[in-house]
C-alpha positions in Angstrom: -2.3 -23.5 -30.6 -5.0 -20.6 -31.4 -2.1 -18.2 -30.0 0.4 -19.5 -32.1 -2.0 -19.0 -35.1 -2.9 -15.4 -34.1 0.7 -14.7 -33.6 1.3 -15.8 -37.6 -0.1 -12.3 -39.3 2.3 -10.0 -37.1 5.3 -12.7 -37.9 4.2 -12.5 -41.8 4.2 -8.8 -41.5 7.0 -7.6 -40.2 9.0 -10.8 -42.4 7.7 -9.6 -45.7 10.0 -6.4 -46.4 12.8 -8.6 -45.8 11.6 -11.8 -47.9 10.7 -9.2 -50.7 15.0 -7.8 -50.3 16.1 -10.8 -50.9 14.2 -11.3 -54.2 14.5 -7.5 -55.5 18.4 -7.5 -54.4 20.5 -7.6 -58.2 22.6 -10.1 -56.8 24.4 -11.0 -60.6 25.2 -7.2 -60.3 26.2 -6.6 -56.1 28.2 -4.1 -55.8 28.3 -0.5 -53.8 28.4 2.7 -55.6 31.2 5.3 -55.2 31.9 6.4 -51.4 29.4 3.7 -49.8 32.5 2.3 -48.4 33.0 5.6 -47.1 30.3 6.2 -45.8 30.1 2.8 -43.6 33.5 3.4 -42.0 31.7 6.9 -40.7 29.2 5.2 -39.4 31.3 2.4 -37.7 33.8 5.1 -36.4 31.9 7.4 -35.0 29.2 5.0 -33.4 32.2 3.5 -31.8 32.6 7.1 -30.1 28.7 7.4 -29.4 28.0 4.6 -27.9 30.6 4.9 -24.9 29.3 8.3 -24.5 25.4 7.1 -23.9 26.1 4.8 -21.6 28.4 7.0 -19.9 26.3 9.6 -19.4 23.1 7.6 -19.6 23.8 4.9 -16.9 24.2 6.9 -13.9 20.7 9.4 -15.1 18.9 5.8 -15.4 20.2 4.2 -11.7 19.5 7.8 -10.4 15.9 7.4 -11.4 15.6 4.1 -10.7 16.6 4.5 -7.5 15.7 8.0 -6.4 12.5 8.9 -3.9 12.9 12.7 -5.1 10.3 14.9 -5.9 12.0 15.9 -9.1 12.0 12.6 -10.7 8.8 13.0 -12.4 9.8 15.9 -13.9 13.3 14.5 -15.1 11.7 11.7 -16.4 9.5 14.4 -18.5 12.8 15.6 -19.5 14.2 12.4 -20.7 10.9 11.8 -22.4 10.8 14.9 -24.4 13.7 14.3 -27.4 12.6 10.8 -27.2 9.2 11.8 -28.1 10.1 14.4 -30.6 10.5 13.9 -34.5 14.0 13.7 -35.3 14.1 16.0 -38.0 12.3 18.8 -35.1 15.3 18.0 -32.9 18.0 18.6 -35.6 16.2 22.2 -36.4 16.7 22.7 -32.5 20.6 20.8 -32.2 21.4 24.0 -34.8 19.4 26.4 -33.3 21.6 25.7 -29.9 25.0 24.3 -31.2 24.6 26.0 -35.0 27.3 29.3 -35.9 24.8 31.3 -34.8 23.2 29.6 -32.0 22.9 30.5 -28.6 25.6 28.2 -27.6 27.2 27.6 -30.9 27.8 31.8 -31.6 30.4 31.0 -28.4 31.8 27.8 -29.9 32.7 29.8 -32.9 34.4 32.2 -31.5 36.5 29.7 -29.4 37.4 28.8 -32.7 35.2 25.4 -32.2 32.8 24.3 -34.5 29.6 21.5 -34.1 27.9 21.9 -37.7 28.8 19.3 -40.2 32.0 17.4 -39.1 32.5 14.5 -36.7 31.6 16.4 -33.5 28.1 17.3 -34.6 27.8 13.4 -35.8 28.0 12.1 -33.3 26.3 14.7 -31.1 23.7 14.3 -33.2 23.7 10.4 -32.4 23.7 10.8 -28.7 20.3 12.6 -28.9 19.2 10.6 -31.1 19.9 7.5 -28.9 20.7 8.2 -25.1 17.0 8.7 -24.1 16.2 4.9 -25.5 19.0 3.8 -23.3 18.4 5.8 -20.5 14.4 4.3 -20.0 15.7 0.8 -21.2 17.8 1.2 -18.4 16.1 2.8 -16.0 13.3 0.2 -16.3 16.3 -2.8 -16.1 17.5 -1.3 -12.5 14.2 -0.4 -11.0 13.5 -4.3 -11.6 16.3 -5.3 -9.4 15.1 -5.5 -5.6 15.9 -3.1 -3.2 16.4 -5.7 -1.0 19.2 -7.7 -2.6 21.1 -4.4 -2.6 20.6 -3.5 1.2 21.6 -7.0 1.9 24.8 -6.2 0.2 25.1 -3.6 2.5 24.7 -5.7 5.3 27.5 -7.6 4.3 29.8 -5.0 4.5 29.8 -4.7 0.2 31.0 -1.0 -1.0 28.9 0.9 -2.8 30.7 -0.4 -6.3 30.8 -4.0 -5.4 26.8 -3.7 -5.0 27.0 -2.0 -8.4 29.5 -4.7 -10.7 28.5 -7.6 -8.3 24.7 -7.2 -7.5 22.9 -4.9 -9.5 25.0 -4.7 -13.2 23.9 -8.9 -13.3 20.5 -8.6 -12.5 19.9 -5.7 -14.4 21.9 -7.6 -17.7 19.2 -8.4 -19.7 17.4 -5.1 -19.7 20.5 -3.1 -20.1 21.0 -5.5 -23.0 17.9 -3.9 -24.8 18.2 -0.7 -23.9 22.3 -1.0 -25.7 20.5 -2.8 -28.2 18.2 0.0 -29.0 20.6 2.6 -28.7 23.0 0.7 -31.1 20.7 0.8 -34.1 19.7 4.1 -33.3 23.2 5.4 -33.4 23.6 3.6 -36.4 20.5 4.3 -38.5 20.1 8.2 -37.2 19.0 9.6 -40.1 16.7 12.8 -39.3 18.7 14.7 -36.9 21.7 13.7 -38.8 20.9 15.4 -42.2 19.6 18.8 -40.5 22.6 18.6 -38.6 25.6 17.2 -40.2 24.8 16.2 -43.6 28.8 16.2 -43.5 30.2 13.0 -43.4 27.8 11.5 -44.4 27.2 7.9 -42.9 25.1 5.0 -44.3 21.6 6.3 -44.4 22.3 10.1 -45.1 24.4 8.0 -48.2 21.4 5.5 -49.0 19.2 9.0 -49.6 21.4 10.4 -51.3 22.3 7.2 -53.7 18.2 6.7 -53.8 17.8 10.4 -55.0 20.2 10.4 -57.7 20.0 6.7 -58.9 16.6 5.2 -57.9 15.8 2.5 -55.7 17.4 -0.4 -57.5 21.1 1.8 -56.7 20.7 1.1 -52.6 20.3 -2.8 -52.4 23.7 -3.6 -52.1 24.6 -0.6 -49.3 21.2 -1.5 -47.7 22.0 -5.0 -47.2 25.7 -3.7 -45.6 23.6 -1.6 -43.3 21.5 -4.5 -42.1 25.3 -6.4 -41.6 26.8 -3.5 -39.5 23.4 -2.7 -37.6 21.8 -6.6 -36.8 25.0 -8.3 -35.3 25.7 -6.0 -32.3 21.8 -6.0 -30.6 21.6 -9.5 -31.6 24.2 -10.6 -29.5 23.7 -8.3 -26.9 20.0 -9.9 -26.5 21.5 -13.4 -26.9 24.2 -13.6 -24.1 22.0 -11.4 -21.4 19.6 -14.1 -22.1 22.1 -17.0 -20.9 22.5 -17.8 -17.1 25.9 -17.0 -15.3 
């Protein structure tokens, strides 16, 4: 009982922004400004791309370190750590001081003929920094829980290597991999920071909620807020629910 009433200022706290939206939204007058449609079918699009690409490249970095006894692990880790750690709007100064027209890595993309400054590539590049180490230590911390032991008894039983991975470890590991795609979804989605340093160009929902809330004021963003909370909340939500129910 005292728990439950020390738990009641937190829950009151982080429910008061939203109780406070639903009284401020204009509901009589709902309706999204010009390109706010736009700018959610650029976020949905190109977080569709994203997110395939984290997990991707973040899932075998995460079992690596779970798993690994190497020396360099601590030091990858650091790695890993680093742009998680780093304000976003640092680490979009530093995506266009690498991949800009004339940064080290971008001055030889632009003379390919290839280009990752405001389009779609440097979205959703931008997005994969912005989420892939969340996932990655979400993840890493979801397969170091699974024990060794289940996995060298798979072994044992003459399992391969990937039937230990979909059959053994992907299920035990289900409900922390769920968070860490949960967090990386509403980071994909919401990147705002390295997103307007950049690719301001196209603009998704929050670059567009700035922009709306610089030229129209705060009572202009309601209605696209409340679409952001509709694309962002559904995704993690679900994820958390079903990694939460037994097989």
């Amino acid at each position: 009982m005292t728990a439950r009433w020390l738990a009641l200022p937190a829950l009151l706290l982080l429910a008061l922004p939203f109780i406070t939206l639903v009284g401020v939204t204009p509901w009589r007058d709902f309706h999204l400004a010009y390109g706010d449609w736009g700018s959610v079918w650029v976020s949905l699009g190109l977080s569709g791309i994203s997110m395939p690409l984290i997990i991707l490249l973040g899932a075998p970095l995460a079992l690596w370190l779970a798993r690994t006894a190497s020396p360099m692990r601590h030091w990858v880790e650091i790695m890993v750590l680093v742009p998680l750690l780093t304000p976003p709007l640092a680490l979009g100064i530093l995506l266009v001081s690498v991949y800009g027209p004339y940064g080290t890595l971008g001055g030889l993309l632009t003379r390919l003929g290839l280009s990752l400054t405001n389009n779609a590539g440097a979205f959703v590049m931008a997005q994969v920094y912005g989420a892939l180490p969340y996932f990655v230590m979400s993840a890493r911390s979801a397969f170091a829980a699974v024990p060794p032991e289940v996995e060298d008894a798979g072994k044992i039983l003459g399992a391969s290597s990937w039937q230990i991975l979909t059959r053994l470890t992907l299920p035990l590991a289900r409900q922390g991999l769920a968070t860490g795609l949960a967090i990386a979804w509403v980071r994909v989605v919401g990147e705002f920071g390295i997103v307007l340093v950049f690719s301001y160009f196209p603009q998704g929902i929050p670059v567009k909620l700035y922009i709306n809330l610089q030229n129209d004021g705060v009572d202009s963003v309601y209605s696209l807020l409340w679409l952001l909370l509709a694309v962002t909340l559904p995704f993690p939500v679900g994820c958390l629910t079903r990694s939460r129910r037994r097989p």
